[in-house]
C-alpha positions as CSV (number, residue, x, y, z in Angstrom):
1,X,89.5,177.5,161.9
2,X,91.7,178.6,164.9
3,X,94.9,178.4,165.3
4,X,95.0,176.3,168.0
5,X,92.2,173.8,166.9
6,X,94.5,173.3,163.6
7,X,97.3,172.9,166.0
8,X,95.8,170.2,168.1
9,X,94.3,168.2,164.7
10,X,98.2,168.3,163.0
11,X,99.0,167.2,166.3
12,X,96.3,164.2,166.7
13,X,96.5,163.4,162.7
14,X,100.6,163.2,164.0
15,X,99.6,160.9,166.8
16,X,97.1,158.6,164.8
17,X,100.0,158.2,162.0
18,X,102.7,157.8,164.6
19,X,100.9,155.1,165.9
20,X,99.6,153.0,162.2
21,X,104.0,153.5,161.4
22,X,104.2,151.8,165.0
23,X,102.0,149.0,164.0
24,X,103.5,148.9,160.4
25,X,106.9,148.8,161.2
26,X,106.8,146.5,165.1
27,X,103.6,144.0,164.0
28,X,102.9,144.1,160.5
29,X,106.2,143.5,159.0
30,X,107.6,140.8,161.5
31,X,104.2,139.2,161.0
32,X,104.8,139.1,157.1
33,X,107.7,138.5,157.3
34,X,107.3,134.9,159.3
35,X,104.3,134.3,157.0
36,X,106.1,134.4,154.1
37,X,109.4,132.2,155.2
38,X,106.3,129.6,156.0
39,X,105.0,130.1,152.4
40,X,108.7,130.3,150.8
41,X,111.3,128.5,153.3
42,X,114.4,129.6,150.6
43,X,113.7,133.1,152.1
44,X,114.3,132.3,155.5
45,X,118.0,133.8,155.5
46,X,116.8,136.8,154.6
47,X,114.2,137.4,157.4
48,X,116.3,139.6,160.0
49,X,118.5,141.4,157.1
50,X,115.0,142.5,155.8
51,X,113.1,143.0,159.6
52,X,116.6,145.3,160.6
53,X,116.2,147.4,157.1
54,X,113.2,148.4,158.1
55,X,113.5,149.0,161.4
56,X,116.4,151.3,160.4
57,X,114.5,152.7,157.5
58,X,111.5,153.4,161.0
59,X,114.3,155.6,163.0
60,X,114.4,158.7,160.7
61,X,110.2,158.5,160.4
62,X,109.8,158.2,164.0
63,X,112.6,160.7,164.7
64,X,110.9,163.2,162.5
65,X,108.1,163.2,164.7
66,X,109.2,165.2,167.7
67,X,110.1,168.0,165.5
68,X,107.3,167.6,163.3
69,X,104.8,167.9,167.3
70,X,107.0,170.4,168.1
71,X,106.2,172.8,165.2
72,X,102.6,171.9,165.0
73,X,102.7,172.8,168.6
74,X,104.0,176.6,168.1
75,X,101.0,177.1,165.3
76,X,98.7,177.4,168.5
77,X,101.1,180.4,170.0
78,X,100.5,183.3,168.1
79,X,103.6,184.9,166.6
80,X,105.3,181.3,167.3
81,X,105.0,179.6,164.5
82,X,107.5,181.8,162.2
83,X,110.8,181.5,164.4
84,X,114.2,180.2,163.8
85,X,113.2,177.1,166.1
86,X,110.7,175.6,163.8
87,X,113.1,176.7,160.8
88,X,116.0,174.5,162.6
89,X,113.1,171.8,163.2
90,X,112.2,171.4,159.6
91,X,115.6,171.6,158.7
92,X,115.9,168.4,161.0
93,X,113.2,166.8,159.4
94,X,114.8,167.3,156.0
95,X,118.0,165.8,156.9
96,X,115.7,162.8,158.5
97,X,113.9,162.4,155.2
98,X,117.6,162.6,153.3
99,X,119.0,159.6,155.4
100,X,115.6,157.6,154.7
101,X,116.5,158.5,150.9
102,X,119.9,157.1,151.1
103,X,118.8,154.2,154.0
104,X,116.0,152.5,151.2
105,X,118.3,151.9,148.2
106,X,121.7,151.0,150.1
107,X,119.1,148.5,152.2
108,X,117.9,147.1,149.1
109,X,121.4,146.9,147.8
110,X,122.5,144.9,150.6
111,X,119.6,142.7,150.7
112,X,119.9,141.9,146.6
113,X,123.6,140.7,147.6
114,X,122.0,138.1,149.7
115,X,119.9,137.1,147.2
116,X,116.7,138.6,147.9
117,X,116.2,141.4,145.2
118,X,113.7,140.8,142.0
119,X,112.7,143.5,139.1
120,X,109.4,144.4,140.6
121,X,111.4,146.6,143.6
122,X,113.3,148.6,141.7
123,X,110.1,150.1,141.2
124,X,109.6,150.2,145.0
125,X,112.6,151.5,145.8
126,X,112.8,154.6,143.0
127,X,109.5,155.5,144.8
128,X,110.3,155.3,148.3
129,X,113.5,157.0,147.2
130,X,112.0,160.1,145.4
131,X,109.2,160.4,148.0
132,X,112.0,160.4,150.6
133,X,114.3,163.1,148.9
134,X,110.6,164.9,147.5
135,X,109.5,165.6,151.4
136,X,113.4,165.9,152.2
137,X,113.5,168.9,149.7
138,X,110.3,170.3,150.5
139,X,110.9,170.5,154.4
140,X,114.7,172.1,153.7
141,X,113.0,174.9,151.4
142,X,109.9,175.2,154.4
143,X,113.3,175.2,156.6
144,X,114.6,178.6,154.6
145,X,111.0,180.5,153.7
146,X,110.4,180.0,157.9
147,X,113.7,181.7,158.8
148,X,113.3,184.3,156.3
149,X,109.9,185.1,157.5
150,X,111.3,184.9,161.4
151,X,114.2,187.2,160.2
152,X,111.5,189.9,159.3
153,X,109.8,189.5,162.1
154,X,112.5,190.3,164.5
155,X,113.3,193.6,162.4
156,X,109.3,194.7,162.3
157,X,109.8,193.8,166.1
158,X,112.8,196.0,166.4
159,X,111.2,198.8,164.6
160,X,109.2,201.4,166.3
């Protein structure tokens, strides 16, 4: 496959998962969330806590995709893709991912002080929480091999 045919799918895939977030996070959730204060009316209270979580949860995801275009977009530039750009855009993405990891438990803190936290979401949250700090992790050490590599390519530039 080409480079720029991988570039444009990573960037559609992007698109199409930027968009189901969108729907996740701005219809499915509110949606639930009314649906289930009808079902159980003691939860009411706890409606906008859990709806603004979320929502704050969505900024680091939805951040993280403009970097994320931007470095699927260099993929289609040959030579582009290894430069110290991309490594300070997945270095952005980590720290995204990091505040997601520290946004889901201090959320679910919060909303177990207003009386909404049971057993079953610790569960939830340790595997929000690890996948948030796994991809954080992952991105930062992407963030490092991608400067490294741009490093060596300026000196093979720079050398005759």
């Amino acid at each position: 496959m080409k480079q720029k045919n991988m570039s444009r799918l990573l960037q559609a895939l992007l698109l199409i998962a930027g968009l189901l977030g969108a729907v996740f996070f701005f219809a499915f959730l509110p949606f639930y969330g009314r649906e289930l204060v009808q079902c159980a009316p003691e939860y009411a209270a706890l409606f906008w806590p859990c709806l603004v979580w979320a929502w704050a949860f969505a900024v680091p995801v939805f951040w993280a995709l403009f970097p994320c275009w931007q470095v699927f977009g260099s993929i289609a530039r040959k030579g582009a893709a290894f430069t110290r750009e991309n490594a300070a855009r997945l270095r952005l993405i980590a720290y995204l991912a990091f505040a997601d990891a520290v946004i889901f438990p201090v959320g679910m803190v919060v909303i177990a002080l207003l009386g909404g936290g049971f057993a079953a979401l610790t569960l939830v949250i340790t595997l929000v929480t690890f996948a948030a700090a796994a991809v954080g992790f992952a991105c930062y050490v992407l963030s490092r091999l991608v400067l490294d590599a741009a490093v060596l390519r300026e000196e093979n530039d720079m050398t005759i």
